[in-house]
C-alpha positions as CSV (number, residue, x, y, z in Angstrom):
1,X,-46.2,-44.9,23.0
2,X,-43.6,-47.5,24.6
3,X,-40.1,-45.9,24.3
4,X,-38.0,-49.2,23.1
5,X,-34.3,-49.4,22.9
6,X,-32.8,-47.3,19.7
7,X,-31.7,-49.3,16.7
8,X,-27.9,-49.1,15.8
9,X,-28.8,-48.5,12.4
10,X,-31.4,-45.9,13.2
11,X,-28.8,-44.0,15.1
12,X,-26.3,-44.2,12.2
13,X,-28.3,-42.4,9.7
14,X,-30.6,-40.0,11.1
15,X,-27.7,-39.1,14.3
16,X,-23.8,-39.9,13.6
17,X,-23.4,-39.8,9.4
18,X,-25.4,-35.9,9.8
19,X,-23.2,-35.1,12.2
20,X,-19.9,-35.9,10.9
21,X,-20.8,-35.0,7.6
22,X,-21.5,-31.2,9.0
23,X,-18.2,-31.7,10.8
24,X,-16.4,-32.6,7.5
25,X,-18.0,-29.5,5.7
26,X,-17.1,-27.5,8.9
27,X,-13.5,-28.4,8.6
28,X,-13.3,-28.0,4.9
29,X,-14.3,-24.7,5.1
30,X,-12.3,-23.8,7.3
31,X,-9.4,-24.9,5.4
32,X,-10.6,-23.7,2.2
33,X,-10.6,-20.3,4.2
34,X,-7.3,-20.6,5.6
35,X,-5.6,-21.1,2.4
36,X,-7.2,-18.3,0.7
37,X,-6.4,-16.0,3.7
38,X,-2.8,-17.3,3.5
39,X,-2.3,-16.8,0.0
40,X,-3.9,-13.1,0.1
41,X,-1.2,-12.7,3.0
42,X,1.5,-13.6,0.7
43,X,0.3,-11.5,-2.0
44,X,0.3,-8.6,0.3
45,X,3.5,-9.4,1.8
46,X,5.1,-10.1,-1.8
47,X,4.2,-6.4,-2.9
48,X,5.1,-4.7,0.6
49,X,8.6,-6.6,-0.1
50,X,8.8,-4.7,-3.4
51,X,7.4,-1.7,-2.7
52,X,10.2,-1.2,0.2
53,X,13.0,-2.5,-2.4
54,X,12.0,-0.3,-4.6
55,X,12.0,3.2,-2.3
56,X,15.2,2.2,-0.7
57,X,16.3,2.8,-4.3
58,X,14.8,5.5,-4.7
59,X,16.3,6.9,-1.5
60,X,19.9,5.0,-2.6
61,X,19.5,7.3,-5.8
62,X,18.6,10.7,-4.0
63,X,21.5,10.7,-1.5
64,X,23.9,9.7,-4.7
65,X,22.4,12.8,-6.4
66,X,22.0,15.3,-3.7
67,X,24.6,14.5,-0.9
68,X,28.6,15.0,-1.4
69,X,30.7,12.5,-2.0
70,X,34.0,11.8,0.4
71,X,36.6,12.6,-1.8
72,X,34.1,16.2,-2.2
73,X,34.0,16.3,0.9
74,X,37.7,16.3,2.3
75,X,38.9,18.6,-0.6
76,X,36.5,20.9,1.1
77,X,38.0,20.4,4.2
78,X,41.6,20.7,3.0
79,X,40.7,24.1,1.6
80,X,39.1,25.3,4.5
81,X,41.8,24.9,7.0
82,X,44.1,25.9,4.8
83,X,42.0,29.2,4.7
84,X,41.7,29.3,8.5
85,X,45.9,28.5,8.9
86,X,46.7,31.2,6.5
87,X,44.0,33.7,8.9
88,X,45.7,32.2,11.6
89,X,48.8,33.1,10.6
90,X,48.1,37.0,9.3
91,X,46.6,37.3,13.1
92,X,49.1,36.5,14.3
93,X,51.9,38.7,12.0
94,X,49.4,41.3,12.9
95,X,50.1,41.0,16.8
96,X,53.6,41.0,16.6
């Protein structure tokens, strides 16, 4: 068997056109893959979004129901030193 020089053609259709052809597929796939990873990415990131919008209302609603508002708040303190001044002062009648 005499080993003769290869034939362009030859080498075109059983070698290159294979190979790019996997390489094409290959590449495809890849970005077939890609774009349904990215899209499951954004779904996920879509409803981790809303999920932490809505507890942060949730939350927004539980400290309006169960924490005092400011006005509350410094009426409470108003009362309480005037409580303490008027002990204060009743100590202090007391020791004279």
């Amino acid at each position: 068997m005499a080993a003769g020089p290869v034939d362009l053609g030859w080498w075109l259709t059983m070698v290159e056109l294979p190979a790019l052809a996997a390489l094409f597929w290959l590449i495809w796939r890849s970005r077939v893959e890609l774009q349904r990873r990215i899209d499951v990415s954004a779904a996920q990131n879509t409803s981790d979004c809303q999920e932490n919008r809505d507890g942060l209302a949730a939350f927004k609603l539980d400290v309006a129901r169960n924490y005092v508002s400011i006005p509350y708040l410094k009426d409470v303190e108003r009362r309480l030193t005037a409580h303490l001044l008027r002990i204060e002062a009743k100590l202090e009648h007391r020791d004279m």
